[in-house]
C-alpha positions, 0 to 999 in steps of 0.5 A: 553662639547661644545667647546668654540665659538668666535663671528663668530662661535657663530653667525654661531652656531645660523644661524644653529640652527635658527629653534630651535632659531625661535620656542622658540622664539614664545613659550617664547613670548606666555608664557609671557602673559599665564595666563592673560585675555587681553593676548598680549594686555599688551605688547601694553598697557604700551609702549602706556601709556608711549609714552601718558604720556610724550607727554602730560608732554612735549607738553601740561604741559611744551610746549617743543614741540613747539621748535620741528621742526616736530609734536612732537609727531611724533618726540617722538614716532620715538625715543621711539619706538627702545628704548622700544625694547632695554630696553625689549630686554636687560632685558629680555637678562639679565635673560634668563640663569636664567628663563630658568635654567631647560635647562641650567642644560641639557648638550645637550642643546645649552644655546648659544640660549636663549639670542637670544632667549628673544631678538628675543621674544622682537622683535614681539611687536617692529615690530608691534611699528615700522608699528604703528610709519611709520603709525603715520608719514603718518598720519601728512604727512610725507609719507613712502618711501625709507628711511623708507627701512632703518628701518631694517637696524636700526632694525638689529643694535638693535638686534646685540647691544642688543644681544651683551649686553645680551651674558655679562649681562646673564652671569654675572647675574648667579652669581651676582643676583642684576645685574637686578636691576642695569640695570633697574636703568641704563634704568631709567638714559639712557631714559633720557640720550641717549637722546630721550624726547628732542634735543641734538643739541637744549639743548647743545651748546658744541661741544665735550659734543654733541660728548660724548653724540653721543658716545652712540649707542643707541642714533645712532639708535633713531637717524636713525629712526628719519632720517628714518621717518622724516628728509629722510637721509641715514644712509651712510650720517653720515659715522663717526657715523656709523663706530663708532656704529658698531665699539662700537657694534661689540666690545660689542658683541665680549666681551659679547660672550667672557665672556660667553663662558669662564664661561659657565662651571660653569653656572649648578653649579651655578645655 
């Protein structure tokens, strides 16, 4: 039996396996559409339909664009896109023990992976959502530039959040099968809460409910790329908030790889 890894070496256990990590990642990501005629167009078509819907609910049907200081749907896609990956990326997580049980059951194999796995499989759309949103933004004048760097930046913090989520929810999944649904009914109330389809400082006039809401760090990363793409701030100009993401952040992934490796034991059994 593997020792059990604390958060470093869990990440360092990674970094050394990143081969493996890279080549599951690509084969789960392609199993995912096997069998279908459009292939990877699915993975396009949804996210596409979703972003068309709520800009026509929103600008066209209920005018709320019009109080939008940038073109909104520019403003919409630049918050959607990291949630899209967040919500993919932390379903995905959340059944990775159990779509892959089969390796799960092998002693010799590092389970440790196939969290980062289906996050990183998550990935490869959001990169291709992220050029569509900086070419969206050129294409109303807002031209990349070095803010836009700042994209990976944020990237990186939907990877370590979203991993760190997944380390706690795939193991609890194994013995607790409705988790999945929970969370996907928690992604139904977060879109509308983090928030991405309208402005937190525009809706709410109280100070303290506006910190509360910002407590989320979801909306940190919606928010960076905002100021990524549009309103060109560093990420180091709200140095409160930073700290305070990486503070949750680090604190989720800590718990998440703690829970995981203290019931790993049992996870054969279970499953």
């Amino acid at each position: 039996m593997n020792k059990p890894k604390n958060a470093i070496s869990m990440t360092v256990d990674l970094y050394q396996n990143r081969s493996l990590v890279r080549n599951f990642s690509k084969n789960d990501f392609k199993t995912k559409f096997a069998g279908s005629y459009l292939g990877i167009v699915w993975a396009f078509v949804q996210p596409v339909v979703t972003i068309l819907v709520y800009w026509f609910v929103f600008e066209i049907g209920l005018k709320a664009g019009r109080d939008c200081q940038y073109p909104f749907i520019v403003w919409l896609t630049a918050g959607l896109v990291p949630w899209f990956f967040f919500s993919e990326a932390w379903n995905s997580g959340t059944n990775a023990l159990i779509e892959y049980s089969y390796l799960v059951k092998k002693v010799v194999f590092k389970i440790n992976i196939l969290p980062f796995v289906k996050v990183l499989s998550s990935l490869f759309v959001h990169l291709i959502f992220v050029c569509i949103a900086i070419v969206l933004s050129w294409g109303y004048g807002y031209t990349p530039d070095l803010y836009s760097l700042q994209l990976l930046y944020y990237i990186f913090c939907s990877i370590v959040l979203t991993l760190g989520l997944s380390y706690l929810t795939s193991a609890v999944a194994v013995f607790f099968r409705d988790l999945k649904q929970i969370i996907n009914i928690l992604l139904q109330v977060g879109v509308w809460m983090t928030p991405i389809m309208w402005n937190l400082n525009d809706m709410i006039q109280s100070t303290a409910i506006v910190r509360i809401f910002k407590l989320n760090p979801v909306y940190y990363i919606v928010d960076g790329f905002r100021n990524a793409l549009l309103d060109k701030i560093w990420f180091w100009e709200k140095p409160v908030w930073t700290l305070g993401f990486w503070a949750i952040t680090l604190f989720v992934f800590w718990f998440g790889v703690k829970i995981f490796e203290k019931v790993r034991v049992y996870f054969a059994d279970v499953l």
